[in-house]
N, C-alpha and C positions, 0 to 999 in steps of 0.2 A: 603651494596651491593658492592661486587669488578666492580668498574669502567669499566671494561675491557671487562665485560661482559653484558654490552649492558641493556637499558635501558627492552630491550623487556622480558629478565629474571623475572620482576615481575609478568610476567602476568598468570594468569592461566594456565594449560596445555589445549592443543589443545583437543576437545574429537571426535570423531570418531568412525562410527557405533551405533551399539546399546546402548553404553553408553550413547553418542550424544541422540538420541532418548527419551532416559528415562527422562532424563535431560531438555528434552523441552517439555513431556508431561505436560498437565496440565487439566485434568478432575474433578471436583467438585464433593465432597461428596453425592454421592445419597441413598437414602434408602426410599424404596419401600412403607415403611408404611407413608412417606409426602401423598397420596393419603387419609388417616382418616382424612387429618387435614381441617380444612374449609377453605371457598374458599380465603379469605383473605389473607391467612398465605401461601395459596399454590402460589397466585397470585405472591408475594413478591421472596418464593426461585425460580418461573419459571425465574427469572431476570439471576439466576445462569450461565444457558445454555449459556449466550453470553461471558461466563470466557473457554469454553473448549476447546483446542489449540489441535491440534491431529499432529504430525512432520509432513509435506511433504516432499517430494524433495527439491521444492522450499526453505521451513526452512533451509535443510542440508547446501542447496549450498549457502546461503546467510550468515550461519555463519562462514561457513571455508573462503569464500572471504575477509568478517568483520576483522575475526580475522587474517590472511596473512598480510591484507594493514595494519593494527594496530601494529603487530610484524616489520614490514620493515621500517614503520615511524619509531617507536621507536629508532627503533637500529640508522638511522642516528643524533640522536638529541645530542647524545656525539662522537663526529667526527672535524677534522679541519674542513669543512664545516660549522659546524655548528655554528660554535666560529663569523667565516665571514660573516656567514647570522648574526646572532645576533647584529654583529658590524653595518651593512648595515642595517639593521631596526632600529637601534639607530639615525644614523647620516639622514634616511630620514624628517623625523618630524622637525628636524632644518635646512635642507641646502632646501629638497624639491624634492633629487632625489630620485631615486627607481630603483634598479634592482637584480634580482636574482641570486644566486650563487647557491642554492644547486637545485639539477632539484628536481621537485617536485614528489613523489610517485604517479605512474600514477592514475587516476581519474577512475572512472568505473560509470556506470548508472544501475540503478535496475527499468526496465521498464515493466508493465502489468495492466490488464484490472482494472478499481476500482472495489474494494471489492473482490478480491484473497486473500489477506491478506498480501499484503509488506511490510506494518507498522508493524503490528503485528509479524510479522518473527525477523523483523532487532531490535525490540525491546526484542523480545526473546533471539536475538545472543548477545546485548549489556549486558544484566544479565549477562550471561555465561562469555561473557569476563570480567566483571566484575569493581568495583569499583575505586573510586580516587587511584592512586599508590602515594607513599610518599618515597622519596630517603632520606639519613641521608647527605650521603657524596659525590656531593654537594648536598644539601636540595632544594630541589624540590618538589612539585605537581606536578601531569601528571593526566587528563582525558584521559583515551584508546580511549572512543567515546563521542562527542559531538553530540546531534540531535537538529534540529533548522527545522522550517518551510518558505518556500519559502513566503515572502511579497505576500499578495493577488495583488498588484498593482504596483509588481516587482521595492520595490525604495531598491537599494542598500545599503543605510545608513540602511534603517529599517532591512536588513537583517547583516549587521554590527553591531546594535544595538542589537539584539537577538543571536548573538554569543556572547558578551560582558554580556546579560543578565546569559545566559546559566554557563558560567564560574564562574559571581559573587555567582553562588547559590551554582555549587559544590566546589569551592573554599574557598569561606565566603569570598569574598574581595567586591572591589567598583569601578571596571572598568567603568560599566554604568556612574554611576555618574560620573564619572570626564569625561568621555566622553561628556557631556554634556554642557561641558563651554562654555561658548560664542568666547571664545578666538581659538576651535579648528575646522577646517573644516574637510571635507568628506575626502579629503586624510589624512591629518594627523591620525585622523579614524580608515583611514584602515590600515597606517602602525602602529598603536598600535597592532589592531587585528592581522595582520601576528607576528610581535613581539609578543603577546601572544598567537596566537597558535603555532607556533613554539617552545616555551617554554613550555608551559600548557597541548598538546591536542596531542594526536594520529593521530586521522583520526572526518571529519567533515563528516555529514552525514545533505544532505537538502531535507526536504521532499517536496510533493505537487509540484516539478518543472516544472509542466507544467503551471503553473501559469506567466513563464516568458516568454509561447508564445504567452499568449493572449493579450498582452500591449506591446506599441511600446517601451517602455523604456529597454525590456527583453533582445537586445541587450548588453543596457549597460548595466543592470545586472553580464550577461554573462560575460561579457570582466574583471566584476569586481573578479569575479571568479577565471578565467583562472589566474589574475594578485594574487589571495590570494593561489592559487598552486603554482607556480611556486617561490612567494616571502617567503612564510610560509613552505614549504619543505611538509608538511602533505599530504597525501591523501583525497580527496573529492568524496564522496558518491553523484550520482544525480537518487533522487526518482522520479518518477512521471507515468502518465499514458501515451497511447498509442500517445495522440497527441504530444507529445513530438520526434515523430521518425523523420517526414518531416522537423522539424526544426532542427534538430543537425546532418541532413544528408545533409543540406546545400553547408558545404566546408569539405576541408577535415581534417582541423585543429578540429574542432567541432566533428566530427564524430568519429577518431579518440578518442580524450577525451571520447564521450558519449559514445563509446561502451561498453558492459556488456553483462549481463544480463536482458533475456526477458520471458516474461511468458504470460498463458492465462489460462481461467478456465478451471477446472479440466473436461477430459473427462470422459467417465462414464468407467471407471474401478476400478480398487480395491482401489486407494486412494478415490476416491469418495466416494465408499461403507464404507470403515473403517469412515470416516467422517459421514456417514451418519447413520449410526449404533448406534456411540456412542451418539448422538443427539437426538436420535431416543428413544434412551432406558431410556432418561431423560425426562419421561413422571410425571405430575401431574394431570391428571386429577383421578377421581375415578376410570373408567376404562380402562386398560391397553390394545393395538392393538401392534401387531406383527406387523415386519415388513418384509412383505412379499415383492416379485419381481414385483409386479404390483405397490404396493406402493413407491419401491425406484425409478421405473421409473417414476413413478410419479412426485416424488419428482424432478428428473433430470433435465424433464422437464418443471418443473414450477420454477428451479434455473437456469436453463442454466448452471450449474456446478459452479457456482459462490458461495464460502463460505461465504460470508456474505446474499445473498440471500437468501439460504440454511437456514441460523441460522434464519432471520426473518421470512421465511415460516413457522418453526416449533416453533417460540415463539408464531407467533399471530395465530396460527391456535390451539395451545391451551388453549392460553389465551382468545380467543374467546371461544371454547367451555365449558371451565370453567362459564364464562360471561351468557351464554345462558344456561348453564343448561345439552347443550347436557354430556359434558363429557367425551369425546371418541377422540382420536386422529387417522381418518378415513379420506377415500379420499370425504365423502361429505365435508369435514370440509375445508380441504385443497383446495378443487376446489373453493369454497366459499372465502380463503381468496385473493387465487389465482384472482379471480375476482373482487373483489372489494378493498383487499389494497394495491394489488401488480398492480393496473391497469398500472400509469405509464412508468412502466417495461415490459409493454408488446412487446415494438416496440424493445428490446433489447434482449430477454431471448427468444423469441418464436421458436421454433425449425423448422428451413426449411428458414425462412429470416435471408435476409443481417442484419446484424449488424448497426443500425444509428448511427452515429454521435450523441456530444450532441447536437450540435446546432440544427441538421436538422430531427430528428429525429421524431416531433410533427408533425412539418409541412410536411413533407413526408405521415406522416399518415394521416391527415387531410389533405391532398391535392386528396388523393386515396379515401377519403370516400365520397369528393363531387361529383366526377363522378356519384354516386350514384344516381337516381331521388327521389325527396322527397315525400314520399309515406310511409302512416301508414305499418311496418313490420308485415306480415303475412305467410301463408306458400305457398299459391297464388303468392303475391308479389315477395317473393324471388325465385322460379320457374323460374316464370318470367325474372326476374332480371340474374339470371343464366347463361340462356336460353341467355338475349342478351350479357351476356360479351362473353360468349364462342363462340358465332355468328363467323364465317370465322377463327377461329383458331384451327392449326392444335391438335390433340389428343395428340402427347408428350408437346405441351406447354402450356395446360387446366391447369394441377396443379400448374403451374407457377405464372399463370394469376390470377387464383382463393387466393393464396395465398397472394394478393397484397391488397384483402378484407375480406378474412375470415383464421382462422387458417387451413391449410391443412396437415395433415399425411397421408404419402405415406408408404402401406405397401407393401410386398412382397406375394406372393397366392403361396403355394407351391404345 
């Protein structure tokens, strides 16, 4: 490799468009005759379905990001800068001080609903980018991406410790362990880890981030962070879901960092259809249902546009009727599983309500149902029941009201 030209020359070329696309499909073998095979054998390839990646947007935009922050680290890692960081991560571990010279590659956040598919996206861009790089001249390893999971109980060493794990596996070394002596504390720690990812790593990628607002410790988490930027030069990826907004909009240092990218499920247009087609037509049962426009609305509606909801609605709504015998991938099937396995889901996905929280979201709804008087359900009873919620409220806020007990769609009468 000529020096000169920057560590980022090893990496892949950037792909873009349609190429991009092809490149991140990933659809499973199907063929039509799995429907003779018994239910056994059928039960085993329906597992398939949860492998099929179809690009979004979302995919595009999270690998040209990936791959930017990973070309810009690089290229600072053979610079005078970087000689002084090196120097300055040496001498912390023995004297005890710490501070930064090269500014660190700004930080971005990749923020949306669970089950979009973020992991799965930034795990798709990490192939494309591609493997360990290996320099001759000076000899080096370089990880492009490192992914790591945010500590369920936000303790900073543990997320120290899982970047040190991460490295020993693609490197084949033994950082862990010797992290482990008795003789070394939490900072010495961490500046080994800026010391090795500054030499080792591209760009750090932590998933599950919102793990660091539910614990009061997620502060110092955080701060431990901002100091692994700014001292290790790399870029850092911050995963997580929507609760993560009101905490990193706190100051404006945090905010700043945490901005990115944000996302929500999919509305019901053509990416949704293309997803829901290909899923669709990976049927096993005996026999095969079209997928008409009653059923993708269906379908919409009993996912909220959410790709992982999606993907469960249509494993166990045929894996059930494999199970029973019916055999048919039909909207009884589907209202059925809708109803009873997707219960939990129902205070999240229903079409017309607010969106719960996790926390409050049971209790909201089981706070609304004991309004209710306790009385055997009939078609008498509910009349009745009706009749008193709707009591003194005006005509535009009937379906408001009603909607806070039973599902309501509002259609249009042309």
């Amino acid at each position: 490799m000529d020096e000169r030209a920057g560590y980022e020359s090893l990496l892949p070329r950037m792909l873009i468009g349609e190429e991009l696309r092809k490149k991140l499909l990933r659809v499973p073998e199907y063929n039509e005759k799995v429907s003779g095979l018994d239910a056994g054998s059928r039960l085993l390839k329906l597992t398939e379905i949860y492998s099929v990646f179809i690009p979004s947007e979302m995919a595009v935009e999270i690998y040209h990001r990936l791959y930017m922050m990973t070309s810009i680290s690089l290229k600072q890692k053979n610079g005078r800068d970087s000689i002084k960081r090196l120097n300055r991560n040496y001498i912390h571990p023995l004297a005890g001080e710490f501070c930064g010279v090269i500014p660190g590659v700004s930080s971005v956040s990749i923020i949306g609903d669970s089950g979009i598919g973020k992991t799965t996206c930034i795990q798709k861009a990490v192939e494309l980018i591609g493997p360990v790089l290996v320099t001759e001249v000076p000899y080096r390893k370089i990880v492009p991406v490192v992914m790591v999971t945010c500590p369920f109980d936000s303790n900073y060493k543990g997320l120290l410790c899982q970047i040190l794990i991460a490295l020993d596996e693609a490197l084949d070394t033994n950082y862990y362990e010797k992290s482990q002596k008795s003789t070394m504390n939490a900072q010495q720690i961490l500046g080994m880890v800026c010391q090795l990812c500054h030499l080792h790593v591209g760009i750090l990628i932590i998933d599950e981030i919102q793990f660091l607002v539910e614990h009061k410790s997620g502060k110092q988490l955080y701060r431990m962070i901002l100091q692994l930027i700014n001292s290790s030069g790399i870029g850092v990826v911050l995963v997580g879901t929507n609760e993560c907004m009101d905490y990193f909009s706190q100051t404006p240092q945090m905010a700043r960092r945490a901005s990115g990218l944000q996302y929500t499920n999919l509305d019901y247009n053509d990416e949704f259809r293309r997803l829901a087609e290909v899923l669709f037509s990976c049927q096993y049962t005996k026999n095969k249902t079209e997928l008409t426009e009653p059923l993708l609305s269906l379908l919409y509606e009993y996912s909220g546009g959410n790709a992982a909801n999606l993907m469960e609605l249509i494993h166990d709504a045929q894996e059930h009727a494999i199970l029973t015998g019916v055999e048919r991938l039909d909207m009884d099937v589907l209202n059925v599983i809708y109803a009873k396995r997707m219960r939990m889901l129902h205070g999240y996905i229903e079409p017309g309500r607010k969106k719960l929280s996790r926390t409050s979201g049971r209790n909201d709804r089981n706070k609304n149902m004991e309004k209710l008087p306790e009385q055997n359900v009939g078609s008498e009873y509910c009349a009745r029941s009706i009749a008193d919620i709707l009591k003194g409220i005006k005509r535009a806020d009937a379906a408001r009201e009603l909607a806070k007990y039973i599902r309501v769609e509002e259609v249009q009468i042309l």
